[in-house]
N, C-alpha and C positions, 0 to 999 in steps of 0.2 A: 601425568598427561590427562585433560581433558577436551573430550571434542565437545566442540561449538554446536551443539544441534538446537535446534529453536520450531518455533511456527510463526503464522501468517494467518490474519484473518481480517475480514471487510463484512461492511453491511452496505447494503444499498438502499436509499429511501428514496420516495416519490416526493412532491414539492407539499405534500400534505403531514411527512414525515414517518408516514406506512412502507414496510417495510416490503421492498419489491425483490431483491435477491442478496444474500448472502455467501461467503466459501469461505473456504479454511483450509489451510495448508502446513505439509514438514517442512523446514528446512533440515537439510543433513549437515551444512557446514556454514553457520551465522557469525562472520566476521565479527560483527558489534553490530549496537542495534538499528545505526544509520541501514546497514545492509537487509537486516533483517523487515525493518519498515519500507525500506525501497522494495523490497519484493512483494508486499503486501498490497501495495502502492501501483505498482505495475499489474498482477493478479485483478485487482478491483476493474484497470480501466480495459485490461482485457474484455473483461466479461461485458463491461460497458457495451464494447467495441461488437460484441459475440449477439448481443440483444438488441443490439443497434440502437442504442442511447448512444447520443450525442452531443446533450446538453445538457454538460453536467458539471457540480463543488463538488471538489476534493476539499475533505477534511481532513485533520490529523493533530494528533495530540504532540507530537514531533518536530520542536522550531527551527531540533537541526535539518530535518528534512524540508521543512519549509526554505531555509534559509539556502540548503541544496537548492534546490527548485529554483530559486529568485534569483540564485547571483552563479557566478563563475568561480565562486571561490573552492568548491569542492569539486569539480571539477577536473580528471587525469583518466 
């Protein structure tokens, strides 16, 4: 038996590419990595949210999470 345990992390840049906030996180239980980058993903626009940036790219190395994002198809 092994548990799923993972982490999470983001960088934030300014439109000059200087790095204005960064975090990092556990996960205790990482499905697979779609899950694992969803939580990353959400954590980032938190903090967005927290700093009051509101115009802002998401990036991601992740095309299934992109492709989450874009369509209906992962979706339940």
């Amino acid at each position: 038996y092994r548990k799923k345990k993972g982490a999470w992390g983001f960088i934030m840049r300014d439109h000059k590419g200087d790095t204005v906030l960064a975090g990092a996180g556990r996960i205790n239980v990482a499905h697979d990595a779609l899950s694992a980058e969803s939580q990353a993903c959400l954590a980032a626009l938190y903090a967005a949210m927290d700093h009051g940036l509101s115009q802002i790219i998401l990036e991601t190395d992740s095309t299934i999470l992109v492709d989450a994002l874009q369509s209906c198809s992962y979706d339940f």
